[in-house]
C-alpha positions as CSV (number, residue, x, y, z in Angstrom):
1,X,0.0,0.0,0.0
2,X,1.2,3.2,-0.6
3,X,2.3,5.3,1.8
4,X,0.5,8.5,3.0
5,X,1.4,12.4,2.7
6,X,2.4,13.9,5.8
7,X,0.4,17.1,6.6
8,X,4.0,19.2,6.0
9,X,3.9,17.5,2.1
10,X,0.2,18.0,1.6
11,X,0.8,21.8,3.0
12,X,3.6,22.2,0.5
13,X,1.7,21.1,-2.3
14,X,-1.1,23.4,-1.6
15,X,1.2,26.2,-1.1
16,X,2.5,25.7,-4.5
17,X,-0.8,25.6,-5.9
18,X,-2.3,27.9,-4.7
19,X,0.9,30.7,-4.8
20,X,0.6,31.1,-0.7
21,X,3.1,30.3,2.0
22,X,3.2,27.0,3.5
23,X,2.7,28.5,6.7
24,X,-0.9,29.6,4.9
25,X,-1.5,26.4,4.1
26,X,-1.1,25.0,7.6
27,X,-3.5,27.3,8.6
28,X,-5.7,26.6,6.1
29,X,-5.4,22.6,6.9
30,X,-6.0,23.6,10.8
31,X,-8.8,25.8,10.0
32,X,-10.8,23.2,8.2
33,X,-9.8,20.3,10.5
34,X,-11.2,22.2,13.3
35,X,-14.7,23.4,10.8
36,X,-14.8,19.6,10.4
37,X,-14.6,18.2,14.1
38,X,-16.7,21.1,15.3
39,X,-20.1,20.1,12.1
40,X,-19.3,16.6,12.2
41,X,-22.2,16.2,15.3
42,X,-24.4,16.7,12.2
43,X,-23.0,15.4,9.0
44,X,-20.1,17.5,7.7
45,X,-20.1,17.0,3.4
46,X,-16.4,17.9,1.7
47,X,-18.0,18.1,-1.8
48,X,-16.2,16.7,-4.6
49,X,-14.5,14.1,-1.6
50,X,-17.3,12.5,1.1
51,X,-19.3,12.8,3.9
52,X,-17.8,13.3,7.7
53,X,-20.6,12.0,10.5
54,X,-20.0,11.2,13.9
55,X,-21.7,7.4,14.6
56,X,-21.6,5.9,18.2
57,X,-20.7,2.4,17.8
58,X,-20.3,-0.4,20.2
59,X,-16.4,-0.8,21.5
60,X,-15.0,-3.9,20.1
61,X,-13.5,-7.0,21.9
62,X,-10.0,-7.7,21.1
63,X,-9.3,-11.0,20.2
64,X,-6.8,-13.9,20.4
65,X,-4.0,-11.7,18.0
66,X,-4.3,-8.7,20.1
67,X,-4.0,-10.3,23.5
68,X,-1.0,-12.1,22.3
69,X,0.3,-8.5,20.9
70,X,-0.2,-7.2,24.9
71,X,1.4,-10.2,26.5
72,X,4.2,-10.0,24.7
73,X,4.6,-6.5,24.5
């Protein structure tokens, strides 16, 4: 699989794009993250991208892989 950007590469590109500084950018990124987190309690759409929505889920039991992971850890 291949490996993800890094928020400093996907500021960078933006940046360039765009013709700003890469310290805009960061903002930018951090400004949206926080728009996101704070609508996702409804359902927060990135058009052109997906849907963000919060969903309360049952929490999982781990099974025989992860205890052996935690035993010898």
């Amino acid at each position: 699989m291949a490996k993800s950007m890094t928020k400093s590469q996907i500021a960078d590109y933006i940046a360039g794009k765009a013709g700003i500084t890469k310290k805009g950018a960061v903002q930018i990124l951090d400004d949206f993250a926080a728009l996101a987190y704070r609508e996702a309690k409804n359902v927060f759409t990135v058009p052109g991208i997906g849907k963000l929505k919060l969903a309360n889920r049952k929490a999982r039991i781990g099974g025989a892989a992860v205890l052996l992971v935690l035993i010898s850890g």
